[in-house]
N, C-alpha and C positions, 0 to 999 in steps of 0.2 A: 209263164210268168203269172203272178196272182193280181190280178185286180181289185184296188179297191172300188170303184164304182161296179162291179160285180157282186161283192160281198155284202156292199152297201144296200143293193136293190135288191137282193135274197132274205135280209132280212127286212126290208122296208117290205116286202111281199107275203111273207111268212108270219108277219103281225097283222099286213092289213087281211091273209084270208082266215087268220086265227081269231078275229074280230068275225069273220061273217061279211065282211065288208067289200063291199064293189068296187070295182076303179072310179067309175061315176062318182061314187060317195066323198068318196075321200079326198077326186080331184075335185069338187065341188066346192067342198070344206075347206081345202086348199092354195082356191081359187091359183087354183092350173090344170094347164090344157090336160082332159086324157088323156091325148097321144103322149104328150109329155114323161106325164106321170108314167104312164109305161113301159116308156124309153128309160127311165130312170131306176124301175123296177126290174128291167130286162140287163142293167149295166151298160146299154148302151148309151147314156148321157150323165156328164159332171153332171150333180147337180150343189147348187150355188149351199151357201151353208144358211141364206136366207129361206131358199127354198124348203131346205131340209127341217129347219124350225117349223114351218109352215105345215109341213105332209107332218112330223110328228107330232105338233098342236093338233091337224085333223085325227090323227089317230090316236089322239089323247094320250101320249106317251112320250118321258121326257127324252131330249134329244140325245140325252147324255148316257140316256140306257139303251138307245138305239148305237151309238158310240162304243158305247162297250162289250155290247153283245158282237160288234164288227172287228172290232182289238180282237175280243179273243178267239175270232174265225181265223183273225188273218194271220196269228199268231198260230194256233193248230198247223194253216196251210204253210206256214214257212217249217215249222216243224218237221211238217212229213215231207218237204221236200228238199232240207238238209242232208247234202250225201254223208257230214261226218256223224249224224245222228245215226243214221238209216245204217251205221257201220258198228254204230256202238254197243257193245254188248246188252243183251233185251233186258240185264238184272240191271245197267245204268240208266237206263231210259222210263224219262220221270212222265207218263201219260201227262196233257195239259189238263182233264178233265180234273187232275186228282194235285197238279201244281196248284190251280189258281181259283182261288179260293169263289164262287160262282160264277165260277167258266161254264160254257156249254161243252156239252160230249158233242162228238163230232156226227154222234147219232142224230142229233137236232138237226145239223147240217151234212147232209151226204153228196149233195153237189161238191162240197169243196174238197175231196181227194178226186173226183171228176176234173176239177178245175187243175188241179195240180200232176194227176196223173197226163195231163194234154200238155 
């Protein structure tokens, strides 16, 4: 099954270490706990949609591209874990990188046929 607090914290991690930025920093910024923040970044914790305003103010990025970048993870992983896709002949089968119009390749994210392969 694909989580979204999984997918959510992959890229909430993937930005804050693409910044250079520390957990300290950014739960500072934040004003939340490290451990927290962590949790959050590891998929082991909801976190609130107040809070997520909050970590993507610290990382100066709007929420809404953090949202989308997670749409279209989550969209790839239900993709590739469709059996009536995964059966469709390779000439019907539309890649998401090249449907949706600044989707990420799934090269960006390789945990998630990890995630989906489990």
């Amino acid at each position: 099954m694909i989580l979204l607090r999984q997918l959510l914290g992959d890229v909430l991690r993937r930005l804050r270490v693409r910044q250079g930025r520390t957990l300290r920093e950014v739960s500072t910024l934040a004003r939340v706990s490290l451990g927290y923040l962590s949790e959050v970044e590891r998929g082991q914790k909801e976190a609130s949609s107040e809070l997520l305003a909050s970590i993507c103010g610290a990382l100066g990025v709007p929420l809404s591209q953090v949202l989308r970048e997670v749409s279209d993870q989550f969209a790839l992983a239900e993709l590739q874990a469709a059996p009536v896709l995964a059966e469709a002949p390779e000439h019907e089968r539309i890649p998401l990188a090249e449907s949706v119009p600044g989707s990420i390749s799934d090269s960006v994210f390789p945990e998630v046929k990890d995630m989906v392969a489990a």
